[in-house]
Biotite code that builds the C-alpha atoms (Angstrom):
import biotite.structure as struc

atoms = struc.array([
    struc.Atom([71.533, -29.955, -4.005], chain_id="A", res_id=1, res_name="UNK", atom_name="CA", element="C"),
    struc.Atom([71.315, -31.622, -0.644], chain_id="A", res_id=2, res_name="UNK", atom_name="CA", element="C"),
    struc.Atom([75.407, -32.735, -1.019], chain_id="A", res_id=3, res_name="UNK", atom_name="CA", element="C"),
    struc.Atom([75.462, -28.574, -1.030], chain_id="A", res_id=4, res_name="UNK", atom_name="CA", element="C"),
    struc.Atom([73.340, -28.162, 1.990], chain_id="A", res_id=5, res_name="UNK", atom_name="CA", element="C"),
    struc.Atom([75.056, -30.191, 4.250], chain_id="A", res_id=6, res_name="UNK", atom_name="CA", element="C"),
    struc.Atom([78.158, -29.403, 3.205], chain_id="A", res_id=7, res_name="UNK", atom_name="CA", element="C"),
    struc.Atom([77.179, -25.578, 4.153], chain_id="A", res_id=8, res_name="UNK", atom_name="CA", element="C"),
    struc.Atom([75.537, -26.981, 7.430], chain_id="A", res_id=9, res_name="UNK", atom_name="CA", element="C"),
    struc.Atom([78.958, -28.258, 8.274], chain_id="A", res_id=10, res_name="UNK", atom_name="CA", element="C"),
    struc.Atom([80.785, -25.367, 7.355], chain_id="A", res_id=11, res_name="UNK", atom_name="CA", element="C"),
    struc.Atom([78.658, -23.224, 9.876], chain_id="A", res_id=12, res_name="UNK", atom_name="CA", element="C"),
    struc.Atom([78.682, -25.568, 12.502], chain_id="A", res_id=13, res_name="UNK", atom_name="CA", element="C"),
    struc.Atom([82.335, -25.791, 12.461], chain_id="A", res_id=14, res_name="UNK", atom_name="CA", element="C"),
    struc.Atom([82.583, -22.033, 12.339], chain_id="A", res_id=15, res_name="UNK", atom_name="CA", element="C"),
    struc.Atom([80.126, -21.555, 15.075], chain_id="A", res_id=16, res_name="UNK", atom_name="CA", element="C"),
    struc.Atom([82.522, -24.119, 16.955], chain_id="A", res_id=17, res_name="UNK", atom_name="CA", element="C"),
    struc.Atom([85.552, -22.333, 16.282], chain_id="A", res_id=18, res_name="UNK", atom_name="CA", element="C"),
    struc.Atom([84.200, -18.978, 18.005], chain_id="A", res_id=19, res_name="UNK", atom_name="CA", element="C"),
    struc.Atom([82.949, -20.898, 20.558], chain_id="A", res_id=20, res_name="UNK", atom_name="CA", element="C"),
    struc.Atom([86.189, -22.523, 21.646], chain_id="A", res_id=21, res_name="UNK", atom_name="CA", element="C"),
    struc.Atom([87.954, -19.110, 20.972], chain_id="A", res_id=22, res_name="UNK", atom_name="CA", element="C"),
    struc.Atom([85.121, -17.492, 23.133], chain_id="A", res_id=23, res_name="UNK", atom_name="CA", element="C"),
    struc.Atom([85.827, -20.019, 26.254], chain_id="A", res_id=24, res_name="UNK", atom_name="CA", element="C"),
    struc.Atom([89.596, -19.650, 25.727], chain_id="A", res_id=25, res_name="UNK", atom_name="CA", element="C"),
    struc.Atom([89.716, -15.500, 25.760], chain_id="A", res_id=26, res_name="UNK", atom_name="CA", element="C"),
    struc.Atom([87.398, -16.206, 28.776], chain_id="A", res_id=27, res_name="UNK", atom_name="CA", element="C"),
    struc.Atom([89.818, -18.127, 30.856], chain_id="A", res_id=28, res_name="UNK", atom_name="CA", element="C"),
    struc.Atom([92.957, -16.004, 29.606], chain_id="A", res_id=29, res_name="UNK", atom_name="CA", element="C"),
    struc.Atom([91.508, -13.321, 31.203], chain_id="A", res_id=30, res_name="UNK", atom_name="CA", element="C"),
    struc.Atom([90.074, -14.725, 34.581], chain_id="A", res_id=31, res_name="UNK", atom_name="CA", element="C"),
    struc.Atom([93.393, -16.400, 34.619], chain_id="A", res_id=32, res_name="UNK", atom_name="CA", element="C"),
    struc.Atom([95.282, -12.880, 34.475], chain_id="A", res_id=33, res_name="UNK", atom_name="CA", element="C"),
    struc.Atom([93.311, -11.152, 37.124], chain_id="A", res_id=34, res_name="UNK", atom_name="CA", element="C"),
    struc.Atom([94.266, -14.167, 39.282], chain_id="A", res_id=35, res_name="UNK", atom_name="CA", element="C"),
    struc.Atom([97.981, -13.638, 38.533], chain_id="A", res_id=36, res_name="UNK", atom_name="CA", element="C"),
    struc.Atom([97.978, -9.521, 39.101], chain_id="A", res_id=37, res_name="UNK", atom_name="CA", element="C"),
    struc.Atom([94.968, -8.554, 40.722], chain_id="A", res_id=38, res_name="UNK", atom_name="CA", element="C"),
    struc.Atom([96.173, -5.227, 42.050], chain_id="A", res_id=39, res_name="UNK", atom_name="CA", element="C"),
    struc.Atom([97.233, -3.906, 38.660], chain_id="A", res_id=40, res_name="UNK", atom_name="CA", element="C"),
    struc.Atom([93.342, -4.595, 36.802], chain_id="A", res_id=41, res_name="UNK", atom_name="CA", element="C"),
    struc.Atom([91.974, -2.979, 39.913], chain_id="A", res_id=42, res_name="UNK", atom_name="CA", element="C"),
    struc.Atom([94.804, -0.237, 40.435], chain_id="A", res_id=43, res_name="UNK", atom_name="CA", element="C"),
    struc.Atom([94.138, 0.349, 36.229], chain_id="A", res_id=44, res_name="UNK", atom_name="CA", element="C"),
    struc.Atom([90.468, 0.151, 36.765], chain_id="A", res_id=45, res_name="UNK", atom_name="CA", element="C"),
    struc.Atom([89.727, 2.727, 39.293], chain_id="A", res_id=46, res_name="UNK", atom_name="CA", element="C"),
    struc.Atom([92.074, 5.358, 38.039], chain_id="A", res_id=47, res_name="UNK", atom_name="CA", element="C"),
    struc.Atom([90.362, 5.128, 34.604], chain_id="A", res_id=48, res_name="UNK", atom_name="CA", element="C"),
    struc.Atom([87.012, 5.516, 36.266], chain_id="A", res_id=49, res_name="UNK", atom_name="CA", element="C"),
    struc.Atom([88.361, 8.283, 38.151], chain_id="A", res_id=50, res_name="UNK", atom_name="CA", element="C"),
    struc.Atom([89.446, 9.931, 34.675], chain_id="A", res_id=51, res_name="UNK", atom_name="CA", element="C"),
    struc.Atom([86.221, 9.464, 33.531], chain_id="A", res_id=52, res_name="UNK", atom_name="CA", element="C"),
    struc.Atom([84.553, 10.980, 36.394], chain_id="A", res_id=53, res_name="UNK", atom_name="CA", element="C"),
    struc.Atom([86.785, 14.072, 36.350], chain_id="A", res_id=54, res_name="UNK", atom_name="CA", element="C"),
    struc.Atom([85.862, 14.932, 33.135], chain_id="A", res_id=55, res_name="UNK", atom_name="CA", element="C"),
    struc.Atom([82.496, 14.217, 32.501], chain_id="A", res_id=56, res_name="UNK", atom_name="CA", element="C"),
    struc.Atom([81.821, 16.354, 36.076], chain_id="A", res_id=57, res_name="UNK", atom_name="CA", element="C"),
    struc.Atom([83.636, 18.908, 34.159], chain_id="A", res_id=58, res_name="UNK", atom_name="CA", element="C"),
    struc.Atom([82.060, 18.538, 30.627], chain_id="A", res_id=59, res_name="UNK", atom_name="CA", element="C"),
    struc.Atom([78.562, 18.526, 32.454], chain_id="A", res_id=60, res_name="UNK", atom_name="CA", element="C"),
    struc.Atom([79.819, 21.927, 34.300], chain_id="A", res_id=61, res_name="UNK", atom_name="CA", element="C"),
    struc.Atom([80.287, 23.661, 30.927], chain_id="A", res_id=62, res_name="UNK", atom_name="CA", element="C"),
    struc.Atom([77.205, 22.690, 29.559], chain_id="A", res_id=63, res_name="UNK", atom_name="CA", element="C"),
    struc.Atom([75.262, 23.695, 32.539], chain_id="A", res_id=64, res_name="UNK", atom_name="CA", element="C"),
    struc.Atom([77.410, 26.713, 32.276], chain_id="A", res_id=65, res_name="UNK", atom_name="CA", element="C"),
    struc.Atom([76.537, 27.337, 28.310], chain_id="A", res_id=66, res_name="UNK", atom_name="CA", element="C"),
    struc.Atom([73.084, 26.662, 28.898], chain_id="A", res_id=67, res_name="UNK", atom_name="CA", element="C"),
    struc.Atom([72.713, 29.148, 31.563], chain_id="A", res_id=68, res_name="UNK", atom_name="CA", element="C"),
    struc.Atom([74.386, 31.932, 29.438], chain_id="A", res_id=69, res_name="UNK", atom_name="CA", element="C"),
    struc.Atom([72.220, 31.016, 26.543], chain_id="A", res_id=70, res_name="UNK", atom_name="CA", element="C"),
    struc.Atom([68.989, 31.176, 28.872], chain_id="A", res_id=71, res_name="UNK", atom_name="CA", element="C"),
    struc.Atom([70.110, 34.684, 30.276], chain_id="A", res_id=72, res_name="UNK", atom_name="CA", element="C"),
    struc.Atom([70.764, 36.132, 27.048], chain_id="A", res_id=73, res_name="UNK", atom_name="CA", element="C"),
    struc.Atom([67.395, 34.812, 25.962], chain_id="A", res_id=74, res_name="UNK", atom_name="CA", element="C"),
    struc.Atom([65.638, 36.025, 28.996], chain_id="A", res_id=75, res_name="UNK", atom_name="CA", element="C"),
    struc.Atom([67.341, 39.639, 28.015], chain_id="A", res_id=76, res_name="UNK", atom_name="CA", element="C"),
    struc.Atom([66.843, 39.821, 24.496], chain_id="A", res_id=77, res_name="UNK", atom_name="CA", element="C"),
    struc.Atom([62.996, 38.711, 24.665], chain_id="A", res_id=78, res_name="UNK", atom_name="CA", element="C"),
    struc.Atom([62.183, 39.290, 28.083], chain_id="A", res_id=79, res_name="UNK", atom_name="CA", element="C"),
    struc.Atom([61.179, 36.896, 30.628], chain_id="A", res_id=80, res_name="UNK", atom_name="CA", element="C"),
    struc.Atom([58.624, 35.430, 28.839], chain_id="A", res_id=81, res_name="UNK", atom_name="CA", element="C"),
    struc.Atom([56.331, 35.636, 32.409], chain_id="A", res_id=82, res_name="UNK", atom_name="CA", element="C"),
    struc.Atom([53.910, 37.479, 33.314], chain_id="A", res_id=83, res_name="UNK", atom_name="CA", element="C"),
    struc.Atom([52.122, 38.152, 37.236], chain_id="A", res_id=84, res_name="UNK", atom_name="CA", element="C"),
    struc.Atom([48.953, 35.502, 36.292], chain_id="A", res_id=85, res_name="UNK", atom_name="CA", element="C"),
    struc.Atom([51.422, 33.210, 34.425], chain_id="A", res_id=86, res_name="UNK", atom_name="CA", element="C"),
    struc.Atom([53.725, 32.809, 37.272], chain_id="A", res_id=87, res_name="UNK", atom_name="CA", element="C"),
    struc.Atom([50.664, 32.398, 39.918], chain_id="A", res_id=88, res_name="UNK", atom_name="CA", element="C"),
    struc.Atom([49.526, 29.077, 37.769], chain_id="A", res_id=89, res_name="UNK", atom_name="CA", element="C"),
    struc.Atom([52.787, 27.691, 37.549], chain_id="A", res_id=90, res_name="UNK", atom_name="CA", element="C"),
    struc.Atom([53.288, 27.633, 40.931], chain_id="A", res_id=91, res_name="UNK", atom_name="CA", element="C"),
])
């Protein structure tokens, strides 16, 4: 039984080393190709971000949109839902 455990100890070490080394090798790949074209991570970089920006300013524009529609026609259908001593306390 003990042949069995440290033969499974061994396994897992040695897999534990191998994504290690793979780990510190990806690492250095890619600090080592920012070094070589610096201008094309950042030039990629900043026009995703400004993708991303773009459109989540305009997703959160058509919620605030939907929700304000949705609130109206609430307000319409069941009234305002305040009355004169309601809207003194909330004040």
């Amino acid at each position: 039984m003990s042949d069995q455990l440290f033969d499974a100890l061994e396994l897992m070490l040695a897999g534990l080393g191998v994504v290690f080394l793979f780990l510190i090798v990806l690492t250095l790949l890619t600090l080592l190709l920012v070094r070589l074209c610096p201008e094309a991570a950042t030039d990629e970089a900043s026009k995703a971000k400004a993708s991303a920006d773009s459109e989540s300013a305009k997703q959160y524009a058509a919620r605030m949109a939907a929700m304000s529609v949705a609130v109206s026609q609430y307000r319409q259908k069941h009234g305002s839902g305040r009355t004169q001593s309601n809207q003194g306390e909330k004040k």
